[in-house]
N, C-alpha and C positions, 0 to 999 in steps of 0.2 A: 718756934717755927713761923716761917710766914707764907701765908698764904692767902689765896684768893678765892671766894667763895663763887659754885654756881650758883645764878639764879631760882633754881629752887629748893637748894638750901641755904638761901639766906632767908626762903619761904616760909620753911621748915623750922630751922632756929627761931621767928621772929614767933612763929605760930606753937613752940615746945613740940613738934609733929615727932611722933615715936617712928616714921620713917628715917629721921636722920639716925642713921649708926654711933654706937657708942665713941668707935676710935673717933669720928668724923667730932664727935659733940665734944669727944676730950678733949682733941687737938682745939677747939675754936674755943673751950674753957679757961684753956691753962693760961695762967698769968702772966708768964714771960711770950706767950704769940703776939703776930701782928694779925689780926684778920683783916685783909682789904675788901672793898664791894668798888667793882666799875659801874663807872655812871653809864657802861650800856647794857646791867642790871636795872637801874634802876627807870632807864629809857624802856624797855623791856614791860616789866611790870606797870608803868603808866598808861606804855598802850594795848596793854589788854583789862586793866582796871577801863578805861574809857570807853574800849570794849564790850565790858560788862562780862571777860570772858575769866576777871581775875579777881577773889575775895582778896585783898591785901590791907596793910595798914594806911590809911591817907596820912598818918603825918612820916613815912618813910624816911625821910632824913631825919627827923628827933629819933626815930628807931636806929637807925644806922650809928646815929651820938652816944645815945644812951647803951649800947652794945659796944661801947667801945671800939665799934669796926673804923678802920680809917678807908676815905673815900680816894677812888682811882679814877683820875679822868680819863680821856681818853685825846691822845695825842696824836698829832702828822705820822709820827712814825708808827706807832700803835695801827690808825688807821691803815698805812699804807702794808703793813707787816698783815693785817687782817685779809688785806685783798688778795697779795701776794701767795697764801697758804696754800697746800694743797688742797683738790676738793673731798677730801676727807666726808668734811662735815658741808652742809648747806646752809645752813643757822646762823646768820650774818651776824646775832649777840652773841651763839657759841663762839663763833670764829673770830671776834673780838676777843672774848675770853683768853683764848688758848693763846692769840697773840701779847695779848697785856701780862700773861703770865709768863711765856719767854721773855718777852725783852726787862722784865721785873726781876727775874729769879725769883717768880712765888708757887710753891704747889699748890696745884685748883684742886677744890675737895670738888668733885662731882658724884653722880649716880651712873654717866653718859658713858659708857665704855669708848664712844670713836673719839673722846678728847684725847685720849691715851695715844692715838695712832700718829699723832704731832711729833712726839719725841715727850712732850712736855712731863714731867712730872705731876702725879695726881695720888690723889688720900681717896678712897673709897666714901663714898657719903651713904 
């Protein structure tokens, strides 16, 4: 499968958190996935570590390597695909999300039930 992790289950994964579900832990186990992280995950998590409103790991990118996750930038049309969305969600890195995941063909594992109201495909976290 591939797919795109939300932000706080790459939280969860990095941290072993018994809140991520088991399908959610399988699916990002299994040997033949691709699991992606956006870098407006990883935008996300720096500004609220800066914050001080986020425990996370400071070396995040050696974590994302060593998890074998591959990194998703974030593109013109990503951007403009994110503005364009309905206003479903208000979460400018949800709404990122939901857009990188369309225009990708990736299902988002989240916890967030309104990512679902996109159309987009999603794994329960």
């Amino acid at each position: 499968m591939r797919s795109l992790v939300d932000t706080h289950v790459l939280l969860w994964w990095l941290a072993d958190d018994a809140s991520l579900g088991d399908e959610a832990r399988e699916s990002i186990s299994a040997s033949d996935s691709s699991v992606f992280v956006s870098a407006a995950s990883a935008w996300e998590i720096a500004i609220k570590q800066a914050l001080g409103k986020l425990d996370a790991p400071s070396d995040l990118v050696r974590q994302i390597e060593l998890n074998r996750f591959v990194p998703l930038p974030i593109t013109v049309s990503h951007a403009y695909a994110a503005g364009a969305l309905p206003r479903h969600h208000d979460d400018p890195f949800d709404r990122m999300l939901v857009a990188q995941a369309m225009a990708e063909g990736l299902i988002l594992v989240t916890r967030d039930p309104q990512m679902g109201l996109y159309g987009v495909g999603t794994l329960a976290a």
